[in-house]
N, C-alpha and C positions, 0 to 999 in steps of 0.2 A: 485547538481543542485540548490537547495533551499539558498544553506552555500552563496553562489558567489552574493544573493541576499538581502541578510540580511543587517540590521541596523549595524555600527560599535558599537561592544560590544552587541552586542545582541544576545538573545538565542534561540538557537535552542528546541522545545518539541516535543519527541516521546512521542506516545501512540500505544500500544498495544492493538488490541481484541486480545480474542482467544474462538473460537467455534468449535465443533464436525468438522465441515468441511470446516471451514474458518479461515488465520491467517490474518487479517488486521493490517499494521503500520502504520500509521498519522504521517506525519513529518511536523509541523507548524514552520513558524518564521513570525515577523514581516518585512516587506521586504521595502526599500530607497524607496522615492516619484518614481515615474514613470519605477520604474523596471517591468518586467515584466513575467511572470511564460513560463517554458520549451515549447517550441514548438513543437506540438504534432510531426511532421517529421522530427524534428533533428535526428542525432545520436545517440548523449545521451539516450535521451527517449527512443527511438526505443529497446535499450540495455538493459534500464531499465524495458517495457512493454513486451519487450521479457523472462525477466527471470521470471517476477511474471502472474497471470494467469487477472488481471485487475491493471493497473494505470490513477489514474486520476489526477486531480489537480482542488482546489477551493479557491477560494478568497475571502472573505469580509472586503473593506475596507484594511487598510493596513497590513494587517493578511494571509498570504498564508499558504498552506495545499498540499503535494503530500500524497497521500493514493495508498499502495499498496496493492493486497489481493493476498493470496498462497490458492488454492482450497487443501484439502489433497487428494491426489490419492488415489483411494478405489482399493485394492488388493482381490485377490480373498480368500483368509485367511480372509478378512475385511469382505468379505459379509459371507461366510460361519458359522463366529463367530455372525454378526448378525442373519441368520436362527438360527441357535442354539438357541439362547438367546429369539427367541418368539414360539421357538419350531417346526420349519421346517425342511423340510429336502429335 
């Protein structure tokens, strides 16, 4: 989505978080005069905001960002090892 907007010869930058319960990726490029970032009700998106649990998109200047975040699913083995570990039960 970002690649189709980019400068010729220009790069792409991932960034990772990674937190107990959040995987954020930052996908920035510099993107051509008057392009414009993914429309929240295209296809694409929809595919994309569909597979991760938040996407958004930010811009400053000639600078674009899609950010997507994967919440981890707490399983019941998840929380039970939590009790344990403050001493519940």
């Amino acid at each position: 989505m970002l690649l189709v907007l980019t400068q010729p010869n220009g790069d792409l930058h991932c960034r990772f978080e990674i937190s107990v319960e959040v995987l954020t990726v930052a996908i920035s490029a510099r993107i051509r005069p008057g392009s414009r970032l993914p429309d929240p009700s295209s296809f694409g998106w929809r595919v994309l905001s569909g597979l991760t649990s938040q996407a958004w998109t930010e811009q400053e200047g000639d600078m674009a960002t899609i950010r997507l975040a994967c919440e981890r699913p707490v399983s019941n083995q998840d929380t039970s090892s939590a009790k344990d570990a403050i001493g519940g039960r």
